[in-house]
N, C-alpha and C positions, 0 to 999 in steps of 0.2 A: 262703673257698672260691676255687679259684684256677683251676678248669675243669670245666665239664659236657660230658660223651659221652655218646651215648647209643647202644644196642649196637643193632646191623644189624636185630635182629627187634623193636627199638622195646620191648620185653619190662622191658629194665635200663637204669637209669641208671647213670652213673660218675662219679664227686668226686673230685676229685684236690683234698687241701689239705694242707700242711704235711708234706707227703713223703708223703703216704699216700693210695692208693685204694681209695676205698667202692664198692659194689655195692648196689644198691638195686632190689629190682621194682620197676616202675614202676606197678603195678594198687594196691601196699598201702602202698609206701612203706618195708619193713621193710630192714634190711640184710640181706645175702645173702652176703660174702665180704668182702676185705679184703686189700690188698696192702702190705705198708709200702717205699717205694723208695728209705727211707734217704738222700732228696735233698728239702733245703728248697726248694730253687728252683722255679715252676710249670714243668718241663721239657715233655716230651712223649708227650700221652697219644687215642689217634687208632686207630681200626678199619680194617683193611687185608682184602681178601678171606682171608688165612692165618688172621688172628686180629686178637689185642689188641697194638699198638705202642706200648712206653712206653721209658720211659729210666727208670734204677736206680743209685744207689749201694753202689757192694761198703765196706760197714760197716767191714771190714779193712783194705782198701788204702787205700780213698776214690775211687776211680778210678769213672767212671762208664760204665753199660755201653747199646746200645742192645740190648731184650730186645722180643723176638717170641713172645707166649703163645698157644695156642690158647683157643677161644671155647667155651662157658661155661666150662671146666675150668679154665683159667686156669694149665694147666700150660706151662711153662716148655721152649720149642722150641730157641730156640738166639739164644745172645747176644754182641755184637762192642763194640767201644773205641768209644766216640763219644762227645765234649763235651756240656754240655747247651744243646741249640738255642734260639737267638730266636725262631725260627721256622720252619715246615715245611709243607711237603705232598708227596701224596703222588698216582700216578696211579691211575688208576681198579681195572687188572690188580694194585695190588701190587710191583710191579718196581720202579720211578722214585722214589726220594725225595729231595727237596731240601731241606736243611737252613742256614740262617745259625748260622755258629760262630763265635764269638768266639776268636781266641787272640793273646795277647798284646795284646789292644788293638784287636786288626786282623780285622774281620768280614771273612766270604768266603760266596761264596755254592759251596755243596760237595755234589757228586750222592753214590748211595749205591746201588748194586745192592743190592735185597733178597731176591732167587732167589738171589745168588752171596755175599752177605752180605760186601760187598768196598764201599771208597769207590769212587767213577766220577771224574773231571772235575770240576777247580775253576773256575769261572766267571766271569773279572771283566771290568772294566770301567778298564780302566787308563790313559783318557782324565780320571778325574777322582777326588778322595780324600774322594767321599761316601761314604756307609757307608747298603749296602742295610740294609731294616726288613724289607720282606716280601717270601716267594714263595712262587710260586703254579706249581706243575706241572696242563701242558694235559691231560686227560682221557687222552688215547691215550697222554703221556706222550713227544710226540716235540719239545714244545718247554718250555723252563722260562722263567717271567717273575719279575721281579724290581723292589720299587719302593723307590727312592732317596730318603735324606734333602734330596735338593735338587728334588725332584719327579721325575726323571725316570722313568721304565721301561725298562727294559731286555730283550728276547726272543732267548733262543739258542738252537739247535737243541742238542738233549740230546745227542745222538751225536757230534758233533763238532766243541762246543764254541765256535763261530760264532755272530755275534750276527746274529739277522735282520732285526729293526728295533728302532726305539727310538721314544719318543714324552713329552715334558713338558708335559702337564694341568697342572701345579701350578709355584708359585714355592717350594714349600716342601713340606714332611713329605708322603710317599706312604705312607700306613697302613693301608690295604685293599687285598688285591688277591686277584683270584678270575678264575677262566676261567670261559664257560658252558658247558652241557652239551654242546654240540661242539665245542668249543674252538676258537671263530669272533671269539671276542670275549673281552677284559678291562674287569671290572668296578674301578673303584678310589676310594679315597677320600682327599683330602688337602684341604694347606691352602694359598691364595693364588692370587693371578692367574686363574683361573677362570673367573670373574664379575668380577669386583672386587677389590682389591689382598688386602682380608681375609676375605675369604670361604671358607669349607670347602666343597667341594663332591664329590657324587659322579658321576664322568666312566663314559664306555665308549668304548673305543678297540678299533680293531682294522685291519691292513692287508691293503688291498685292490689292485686292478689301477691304481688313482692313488694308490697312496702313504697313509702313514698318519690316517686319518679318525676322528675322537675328537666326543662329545655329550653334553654337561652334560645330567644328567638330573635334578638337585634340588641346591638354593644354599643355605646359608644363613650367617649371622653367628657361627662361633664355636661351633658346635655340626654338627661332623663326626660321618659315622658313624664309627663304631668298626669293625663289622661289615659285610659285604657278602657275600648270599649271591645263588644264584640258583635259586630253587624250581623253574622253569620254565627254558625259552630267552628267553620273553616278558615274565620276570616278576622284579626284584629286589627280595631283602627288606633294608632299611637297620636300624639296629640303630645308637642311642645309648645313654648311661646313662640315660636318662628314658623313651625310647619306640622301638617297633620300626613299620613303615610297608612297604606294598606300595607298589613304582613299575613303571611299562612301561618297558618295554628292546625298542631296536631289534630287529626280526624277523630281520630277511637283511641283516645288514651288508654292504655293496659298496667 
């Protein structure tokens, strides 16, 4: 199994594995629908106020598509060209989605109006030839973050494309990254320099009236989270392959 969703009324689960997704209440566990997306790869599979956003392989061309379903029906709104992403999010309204795309070799970080069903603004970073892993769009959707194979982060104002700060927690892999609920703060996770030369750790960074301010909030040896969510403003959940963990996260970043 290669992704759990789970749908807006908590009701149905989603399974995305081997090209295909399950529908599942969640009360009996039975299946309930079924989608086949004709794409092996785990692509993209994510709830948007419109609906269900996933990506889909046309069987005939092979060409893949990004398709926007309506919710339970699961019919089929309207679908546009898009690669299948590393990785995504998306803003709170629906509008903003950020996607890493591979092509030819060469990741980009690439906006997506989804009201105008059009690409936006490609995003980079062309002081250096790391290759972003994650991003993370800010709730309201006015800035997109981004975290680099050599630790860095990266924030640009969605509209016009401008970076507005940057900041390097890590000597190494940025593999989490998440906004909180008012998009005051990034949560993230990587590996190196941190704590200690080898240590994983998960940081919170965020820019204030002095310049960019970052706080190790849980270290350890080699067992990073994966995951990094945030339940609350106050509250982050960390998420490895063995175990999930509640931590406090700064209130009122300054």
């Amino acid at each position: 199994m290669d992704q759990l969703t789970w749908a807006p009324d908590n009701r149905a689960v989603l399974a995305l594995s081997d090209g295909r997704i399950d529908v599942f209440d969640a009360a009996t566990g039975r299946r309930t629908a079924q989608l086949n997306t004709h794409h092996p790869a785990p692509c993209l599979l994510t709830f948007v106020p419109q609906g269900l956003l996933h990506t889909e392989r046309d069987p005939n061309t092979r060409a893949t598509w990004l398709t926007l379903r309506t919710w339970p029906t699961l019919r089929a709104q309207w679908r546009t060209p898009m690669p299948c992403p590393l990785s995504t999010s998306a803003d709170r309204d629906g509008r903003t989605l950020a996607a890493l795309l591979n092509t030819q070799g060469t990741v980009r970080v690439q906006l997506f109006d989804l009201h105008r069903r059009t690409p936006g603004r490609t995003l980079t970073r062309p002081d250096s030839s790391a290759v972003p892993v994650k991003v993370a769009v800010r709730p309201d959707g006015a800035e997109v973050a981004a975290g680099y194979s050599d630790g860095w982060i990266m924030v640009w104002n969605s509209r016009t494309g401008r970076e507005t700060w940057r900041t390097r927690p890590y000597a190494g892999l940025s593999r989490a990254l998440t906004w909180n609920p008012e998009g005051t703060a990034l949560a993230s996770s990587g590996f190196g320099r941190c704590r200690w030369w080898r240590s994983e750790c998960t940081v919170v960074s965020w820019a204030g009236p002095g310049g960019v301010q970052q706080q190790v909030l849980w270290s350890s040896w080699f067992q990073g989270a994966s995951s990094v969510q945030w339940p609350s403003v106050t509250t982050l959940l960390l998420t490895t392959t063995r175990q999930a963990w509640l931590v406090r996260a700064p209130t009122h970043p300054d």
